[in-house]
N, C-alpha and C positions, 0 to 999 in steps of 0.2 A: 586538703579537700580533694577528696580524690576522686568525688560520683560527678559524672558531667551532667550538664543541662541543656536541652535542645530546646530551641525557639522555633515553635512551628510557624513564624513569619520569618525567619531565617531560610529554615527546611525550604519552605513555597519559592522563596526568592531566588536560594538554589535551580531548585527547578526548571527555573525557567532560563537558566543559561545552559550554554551547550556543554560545560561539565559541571556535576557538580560536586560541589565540598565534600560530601559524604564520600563521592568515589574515588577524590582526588588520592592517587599512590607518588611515590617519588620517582617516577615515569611524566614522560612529553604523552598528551593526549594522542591517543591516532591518530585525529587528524591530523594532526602535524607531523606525524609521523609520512602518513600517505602522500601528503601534500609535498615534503620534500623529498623525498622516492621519485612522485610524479613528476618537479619540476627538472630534477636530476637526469629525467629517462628522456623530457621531451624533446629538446636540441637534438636529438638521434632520430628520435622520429620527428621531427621538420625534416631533418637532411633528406631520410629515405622519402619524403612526398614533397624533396626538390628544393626545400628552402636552403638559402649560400646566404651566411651570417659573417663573412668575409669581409672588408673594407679595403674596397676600389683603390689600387695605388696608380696613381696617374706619373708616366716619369716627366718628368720637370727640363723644359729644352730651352733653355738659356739663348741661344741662338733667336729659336723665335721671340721669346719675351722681349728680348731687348726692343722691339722696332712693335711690341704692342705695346695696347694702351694702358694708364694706372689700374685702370676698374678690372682687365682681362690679366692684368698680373698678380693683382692680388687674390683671386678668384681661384688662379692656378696656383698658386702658392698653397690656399689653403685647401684645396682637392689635396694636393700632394701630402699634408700634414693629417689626412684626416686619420687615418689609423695611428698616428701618434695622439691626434687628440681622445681618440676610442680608447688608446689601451690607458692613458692618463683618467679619463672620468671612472673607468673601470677599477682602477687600483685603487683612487682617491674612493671611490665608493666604497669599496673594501677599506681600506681605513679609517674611516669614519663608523663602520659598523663597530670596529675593533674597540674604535675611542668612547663610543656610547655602552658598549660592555665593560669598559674598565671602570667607565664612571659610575654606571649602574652596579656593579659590583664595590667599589666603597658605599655606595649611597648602602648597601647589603650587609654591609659589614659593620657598619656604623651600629647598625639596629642591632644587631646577633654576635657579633664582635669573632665571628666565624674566618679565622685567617686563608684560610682555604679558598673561598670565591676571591677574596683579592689578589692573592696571588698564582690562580690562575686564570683569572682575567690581564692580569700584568700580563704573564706569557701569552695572551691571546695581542695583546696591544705591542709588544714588544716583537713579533710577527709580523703586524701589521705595521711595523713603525719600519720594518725591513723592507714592505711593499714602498714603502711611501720613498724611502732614500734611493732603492731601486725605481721607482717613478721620477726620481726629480735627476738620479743619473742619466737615465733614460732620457728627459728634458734637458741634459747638459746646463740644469739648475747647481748641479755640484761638478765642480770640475772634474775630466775625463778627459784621458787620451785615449780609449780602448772605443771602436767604432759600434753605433748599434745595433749591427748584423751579428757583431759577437757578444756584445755585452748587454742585451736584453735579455737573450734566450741563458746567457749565462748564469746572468743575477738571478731571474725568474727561479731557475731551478736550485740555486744556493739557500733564494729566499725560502720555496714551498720544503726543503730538506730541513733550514732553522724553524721555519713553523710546526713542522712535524717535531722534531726535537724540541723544541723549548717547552712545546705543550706537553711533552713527554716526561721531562725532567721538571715542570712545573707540578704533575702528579706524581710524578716518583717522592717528592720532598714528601708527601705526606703518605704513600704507602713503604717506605724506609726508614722516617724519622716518628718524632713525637709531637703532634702539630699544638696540644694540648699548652705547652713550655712558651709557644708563639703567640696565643690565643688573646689578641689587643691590640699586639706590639704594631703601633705605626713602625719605629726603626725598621725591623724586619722586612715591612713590607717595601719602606723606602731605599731599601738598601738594595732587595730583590730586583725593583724596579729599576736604578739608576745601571746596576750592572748588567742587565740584558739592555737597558739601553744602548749602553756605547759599546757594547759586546756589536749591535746589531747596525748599528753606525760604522766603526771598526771594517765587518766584513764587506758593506758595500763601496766603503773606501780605496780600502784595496786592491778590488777587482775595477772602479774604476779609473784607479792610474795606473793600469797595468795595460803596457801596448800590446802583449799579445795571449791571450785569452782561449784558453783550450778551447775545439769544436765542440759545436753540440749540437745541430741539427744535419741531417743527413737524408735530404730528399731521396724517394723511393727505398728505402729499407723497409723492412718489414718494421722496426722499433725506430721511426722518423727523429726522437729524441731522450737516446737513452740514458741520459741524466735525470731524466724525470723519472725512471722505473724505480730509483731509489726513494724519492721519498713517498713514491706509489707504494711501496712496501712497508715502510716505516709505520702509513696511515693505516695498512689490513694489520700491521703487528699490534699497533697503538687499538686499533677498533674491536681487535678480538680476543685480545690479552690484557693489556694494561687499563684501557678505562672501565673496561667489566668491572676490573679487579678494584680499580677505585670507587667505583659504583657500587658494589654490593659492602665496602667500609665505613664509603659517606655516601648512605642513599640521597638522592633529592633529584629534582627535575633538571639542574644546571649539569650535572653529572649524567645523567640520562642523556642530556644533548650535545656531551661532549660526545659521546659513542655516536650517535645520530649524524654527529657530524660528518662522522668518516666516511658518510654513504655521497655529499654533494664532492667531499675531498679526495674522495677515490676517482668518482668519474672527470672531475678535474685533470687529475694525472693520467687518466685512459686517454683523453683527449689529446694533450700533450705528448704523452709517449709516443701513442700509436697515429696520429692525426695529424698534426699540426709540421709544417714543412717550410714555414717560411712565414716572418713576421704580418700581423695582422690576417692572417688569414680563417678561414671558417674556426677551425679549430681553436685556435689561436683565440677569438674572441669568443667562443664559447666557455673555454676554460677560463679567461677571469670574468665572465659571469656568474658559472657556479663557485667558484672562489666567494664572491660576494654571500652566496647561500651558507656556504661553509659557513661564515663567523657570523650572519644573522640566527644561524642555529643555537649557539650559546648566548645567547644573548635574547632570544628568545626564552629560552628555559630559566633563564638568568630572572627574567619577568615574570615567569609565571612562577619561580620559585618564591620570588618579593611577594606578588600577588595573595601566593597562599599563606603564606606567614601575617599577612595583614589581616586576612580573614579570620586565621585561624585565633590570632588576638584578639576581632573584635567578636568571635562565638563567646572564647575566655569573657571577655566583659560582661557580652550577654548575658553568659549562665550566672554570673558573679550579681550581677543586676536582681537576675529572678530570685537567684538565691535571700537576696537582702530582702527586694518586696516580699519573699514568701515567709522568711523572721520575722518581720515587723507584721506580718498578718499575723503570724501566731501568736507574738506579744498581745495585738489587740483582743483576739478570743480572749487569750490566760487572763484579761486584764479585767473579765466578767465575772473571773471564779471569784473563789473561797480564799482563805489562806495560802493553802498549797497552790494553788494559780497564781497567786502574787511572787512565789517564791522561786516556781520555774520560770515564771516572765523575767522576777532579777536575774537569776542564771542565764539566759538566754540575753538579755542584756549584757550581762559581762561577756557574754561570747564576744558579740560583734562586735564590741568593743577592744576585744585582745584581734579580732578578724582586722578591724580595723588599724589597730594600732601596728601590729604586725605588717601589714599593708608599706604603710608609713615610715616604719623601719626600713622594709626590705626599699623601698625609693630613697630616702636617703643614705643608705648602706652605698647603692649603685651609683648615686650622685658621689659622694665621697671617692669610691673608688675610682671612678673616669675621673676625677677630678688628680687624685694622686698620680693615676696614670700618667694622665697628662700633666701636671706640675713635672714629676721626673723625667718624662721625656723632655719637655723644654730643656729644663737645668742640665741632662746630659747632653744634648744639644748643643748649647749655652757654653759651658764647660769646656771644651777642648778650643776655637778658635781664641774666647777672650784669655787663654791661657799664654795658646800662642803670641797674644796680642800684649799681653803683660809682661812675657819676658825678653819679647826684643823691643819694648818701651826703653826695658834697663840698657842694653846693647845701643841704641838710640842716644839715649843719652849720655853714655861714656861717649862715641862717637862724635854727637855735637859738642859736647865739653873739649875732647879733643880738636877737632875741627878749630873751636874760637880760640882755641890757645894756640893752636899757630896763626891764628893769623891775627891774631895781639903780637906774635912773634914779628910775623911782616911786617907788621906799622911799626915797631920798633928801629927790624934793622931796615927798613926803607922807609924811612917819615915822610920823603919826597915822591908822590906819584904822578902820575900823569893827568890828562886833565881827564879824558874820558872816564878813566879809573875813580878820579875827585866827584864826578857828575853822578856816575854810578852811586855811590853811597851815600851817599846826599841823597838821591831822590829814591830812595829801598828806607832811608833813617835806618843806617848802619847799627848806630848806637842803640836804638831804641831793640831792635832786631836782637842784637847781641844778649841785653837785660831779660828782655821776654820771652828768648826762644826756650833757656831752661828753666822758667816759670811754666810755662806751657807742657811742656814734656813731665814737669815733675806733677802737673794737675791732671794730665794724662794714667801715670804711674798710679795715684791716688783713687780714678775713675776708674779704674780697671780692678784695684784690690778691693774697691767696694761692689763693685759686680761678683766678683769672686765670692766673697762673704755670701753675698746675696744667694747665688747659685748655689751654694754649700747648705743654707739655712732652705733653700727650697729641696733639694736634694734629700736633706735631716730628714725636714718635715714627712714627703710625701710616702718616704718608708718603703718604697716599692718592695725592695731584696728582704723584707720585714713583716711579711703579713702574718707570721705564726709566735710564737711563744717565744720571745727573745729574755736576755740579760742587760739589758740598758740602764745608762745614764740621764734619768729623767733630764737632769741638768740640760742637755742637750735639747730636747724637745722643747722644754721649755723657753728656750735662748731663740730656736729656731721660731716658733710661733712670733714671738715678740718682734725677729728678725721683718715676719711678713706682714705685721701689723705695725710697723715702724710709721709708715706713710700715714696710717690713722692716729696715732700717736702724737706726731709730729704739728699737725693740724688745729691749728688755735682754736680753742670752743671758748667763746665768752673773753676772757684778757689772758689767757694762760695756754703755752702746751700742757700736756698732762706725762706727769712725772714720773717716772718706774721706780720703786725704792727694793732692790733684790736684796736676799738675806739668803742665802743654801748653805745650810749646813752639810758636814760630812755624812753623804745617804752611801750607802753599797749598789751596787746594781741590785734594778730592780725586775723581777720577772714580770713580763707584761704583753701586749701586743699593742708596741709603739704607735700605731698606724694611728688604731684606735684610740688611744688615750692623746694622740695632738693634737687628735679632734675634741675630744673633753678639754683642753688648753685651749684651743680657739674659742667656741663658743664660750665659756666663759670670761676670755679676757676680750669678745666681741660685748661680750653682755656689759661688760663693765664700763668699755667706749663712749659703748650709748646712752647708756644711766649717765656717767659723767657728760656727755656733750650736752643731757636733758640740764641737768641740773647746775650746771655753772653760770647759764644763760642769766639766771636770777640772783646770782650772788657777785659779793661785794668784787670790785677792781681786784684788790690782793689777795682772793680767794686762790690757792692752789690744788687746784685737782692731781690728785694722787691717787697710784693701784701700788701698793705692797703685794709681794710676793717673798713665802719662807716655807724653806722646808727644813723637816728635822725629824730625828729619829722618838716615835714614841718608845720603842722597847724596842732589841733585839733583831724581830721579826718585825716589824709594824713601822711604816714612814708616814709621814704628813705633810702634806701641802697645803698651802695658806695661801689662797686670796682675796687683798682684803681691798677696798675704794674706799674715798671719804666722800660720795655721793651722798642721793639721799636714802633714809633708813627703806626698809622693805616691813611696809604693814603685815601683822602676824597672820591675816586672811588669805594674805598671797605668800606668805613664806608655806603654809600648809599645802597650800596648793600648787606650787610653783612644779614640782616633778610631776606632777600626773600631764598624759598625754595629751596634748591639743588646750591646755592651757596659757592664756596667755594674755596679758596687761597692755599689748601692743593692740592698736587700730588695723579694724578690717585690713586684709591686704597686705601688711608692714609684717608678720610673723605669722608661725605657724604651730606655734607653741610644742615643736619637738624636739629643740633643741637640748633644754633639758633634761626632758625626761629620755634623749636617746645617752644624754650623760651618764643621768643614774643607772640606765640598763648595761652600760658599758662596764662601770665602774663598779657594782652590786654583781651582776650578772655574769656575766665576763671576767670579774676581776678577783671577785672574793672581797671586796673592799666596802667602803663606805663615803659617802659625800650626802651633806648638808649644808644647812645656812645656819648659823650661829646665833641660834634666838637671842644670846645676852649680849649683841652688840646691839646698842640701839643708836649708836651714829656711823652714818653707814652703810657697807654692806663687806658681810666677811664670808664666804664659800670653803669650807674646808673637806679634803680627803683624804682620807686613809688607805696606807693599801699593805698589802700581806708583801715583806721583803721576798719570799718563797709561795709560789702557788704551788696549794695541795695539791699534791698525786701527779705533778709533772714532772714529766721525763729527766729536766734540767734539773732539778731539785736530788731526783732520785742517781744521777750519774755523776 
């Protein structure tokens, strides 16, 4: 559907805010633009009409304190701290900007699945996480030998040089790589994240257990600190080269305000470079003020980028709305005619019906896939610790096996021990200890192979590395499904678990798209759960509910799969109806009747194949599929 629809009480509503939708481009408004220009220029002009943004350092004369009173000591104490308490609120405010962009940027990601806003919002937080370890060095919160005449002004310019850089190399990943490959991966991001963490942990580290600390302020020079001149450079390199350049690949407003930013990030380091002479002073607390505007900037755009995509979904809706009221007007007219009005009205019926059902598909299509997603990444996850954790169980227990056999060795050649020795085991129950410890270890051993199993069958299932036309062993999907449906299985309905009875014949691999077809495994062996948990409830004590499962080759080219329940039978009303769209025998609320008719589309559609219900079982219910050993005209087939 490709003509859009405008809603003149949308349009109006537009109107009346300061931008509107129609104008919105993937640019920061002006005024925001002006606005941080303006706030960027004004600390310069205060200065020239006299205002000193400086923080009073009073020095501290121990001599006098001593013989004044509680109340005039503590007073002087905290005069004397006030510019460490300024530069601390300063930088903490700046981190906290940083942490509200990285979270607002998953929340971004979440929706658009856009790996790019998160990780360069990590690099903006991982920045800001280098301010914060340099604030809490600065607070000698993290241990330090380096004094902070050296190690403020040091760190400060280490940090604004890693800020400039991580953001730099935060967009280089995506104007030198393929961000498309990433495009979901929590991993990635987590991985992004955790290494500029202690990368940025790491540098503050360093510098402050290090007693002596190259200079870096230089009162009365023409350049007061010219360590800052570097990442004053890096910010005009990054602002007029590199984030253009990522700007005009991934337009949007977050991208807009990363270049935007460079304009509070530049005058930051003018300050610094050319101004600033000595802790806390005018300069000095000017620049981590605009510091603070620098990262409100992306983080800014960051919102208004959320903003419009929200809008822009619910215009989508909107026209989607009118569209529908304006079909079912025309239904009504056609529905006055003749013949032929009756007959464009059914066609026009079946549209919105395929509109709809389409609809329905494409959300459970996207459900399924985050779902996979996310199954896979748990299990890989999952996967490498309890791995770990299983094979030094083995190592464990040859250990304690060893362990107790010397010291069954001891009691032998020493039967006489001491008494403290005697009291000791006695009150641990030596004996008992001895019997249980490799009971425990081997219940361990067994608790961890069946995590593995587990992991393995969630791994099968979710098919990630699998989304296109493979050669698989059903067998395996089918194993895995069962694997994740074990817990329902297991669960007593009425006097009985319910029984799996497998039968696999010898199939070949089968051309398919795994993903897809272990979703036709679930919901079917979900449908059968329930029928049997409905229907055991009313039958006799030694009733055993049973699912059958076989497969077997019809010919050649041609496999079958068979599932069959001794539930109850499925009246011939709802076997007819059972694949059409949004049908369904379940209570408001409890289904959505897509289940199988997303089966048939998969398996028909998708497959080349065929599935039915079995009209001539009538105790019961038996679901069978067919499917082409080879799908036509595939690459795999043909090579």
């Amino acid at each position: 559907m490709n003509e859009v629809f405008h809603s003149p009480a949308l349009a109006q509503n537009n109107q009346n805010k300061w931008w509107s939708l129609d104008a919105v481009s993937a640019k920061l408004p002006k005024e925001i633009v002006f606005t941080v220009c303006f706030i960027s220029l004004l600390p310069f002009c205060l200065n020239l009409l006299g205002f000193d943004f400086s923080t009073p350092q009073t020095p501290l004369d121990l001599a006098t304190l001593q013989a004044a009173p509680a109340g005039t000591v503590y007073d002087a104490l905290y005069q004397t701290l006030a510019g460490s308490f300024t530069h601390t609120i300063l930088e903490w405010s700046a981190f906290c900007a940083a942490i509200f962009t990285v979270a607002l940027a998953f929340v971004y990601f979440s929706v658009k699945h856009d790996v790019t806003t998160p990780i360069i919002g990590v690099t903006l937080v991982c920045a800001g996480m280098m301010d914060a370890f340099h604030t809490l060095a600065a607070d000698h919160l993290i241990e330090t030998v380096a004094d902070n005449h050296n190690l403020i002004p040091f760190t400060w310019a280490l940090c604004r040089m890693c800020n400039a850089l991580l953001t730099i190399f935060g967009v280089s990943i995506f104007l030198v790589g393929n961000p498309t490959r990433w495009k979901g991966s929590v991993t990635f991001v987590i991985a992004v994240s955790f290494a500029f963490g202690v990368m940025a942990y790491g540098i503050i580290h360093v510098c402050a257990t290090r007693s002596i600390l190259p200079e870096t302020m230089f009162p009365g020079a023409l350049i007061t600190r010219p360590w800052d001149v570097i990442p004053l450079i890096l910010f005009a390199i990054a602002g007029v080269f590199i984030y253009p350049l990522f700007y005009r690949r991934y337009p949007s407003p977050f991208a807009h305000a990363l270049i935007v930013s460079t304009i509070p990030n530049g005058a930051t380091q003018l300050h610094m470079a050319f101004g600033s002479s000595a802790l806390f002073d005018n300069d000095f607390n000017i620049a981590h003020f605009l510091k603070i505007i620098a990262y409100l900037v992306p983080l800014t755009g960051l919102m208004l980028d959320y903003s419009i995509t929200q809008i822009e979904a619910k215009r989508v809706n909107a026209s989607l709305s009118i569209e529908i009221e304006e079909r079912k007007q025309v239904e009504k007219d056609l529905q006055t005619s003749e013949a032929e009005a009756r007959e464009n009205a059914q066609k026009l019926e079946s549209a919105l019906q395929d509109l709809q059902k389409t609809q329905a598909q494409l959300i459970q299509s996207e459900k399924m896939s985050s779902l996979g997603q996310l199954v896979g990444g748990v299990a890989h996850e999952i996967n490498n610790p309890i791995n770990f954790i299983h094979g030094n169980v083995i190592h464990a227990e040859q250990y304690v096996n060893d362990l107790l056999d010397l010291l069954a060795l001891y009691q032998t050649e020493f039967p006489e021990v001491s008494e403290k020795i005697r009291r000791k085991s006695q009150g641990m129950d030596l004996d008992f200890a001895k019997e249980d410890l490799p009971r425990l270890l081997r219940s361990m051993r067994l608790g961890t192979s069946r995590i593995q199993t587990i992991v393995r069958s969630l791994r099968n299932f979710s098919r990630l590395d699998e989304a296109g036309l493979k050669s698989v062993n059903i067998h395996e999907g089918i194993e895995s499904t069962l694997m994740l449906l074990d817990n329902r299985l297991r669960l007593r309905v009425g006097q009985s678990e319910i029984a799996v009875n497998k039968e696999f014949g010898a199939l070949p691999l089968i051309e398919c798209y795994p993903g897809q077809l272990n979703q036709v495994f679930m919901n079917i062996l979900n449908n059968a759960i329930e029928a049997l948990q409905s229907y055991t409830a009313a039958q006799p004590t030694e009733f055993q509910p049973t699912i059958e499962i076989q497969t077997s080759l019809l010919s050649p080219d041609k496999a079958q799969i068979r599932f069959y329940n001794n539930g109850a039978a499925i009246a011939p009303e709802v076997r007819d109806k059972m694949f059409n769209p949004f049908f369904t025998t379940k209570p408001i609320g409890q289904g959505t009747g897509m289940g199988l008719s997303i089966c048939y589309q998969i398996i028909e559609a998708r497959h080349n194949g065929k599935i039915y219900c079995n009209p001539a079982v009538t105790s019961g219910a038996e679901f069978l599929i067919e499917l082409p050993v080879c799908q036509p005209n595939s690459s795999l087939s043909q090579g």
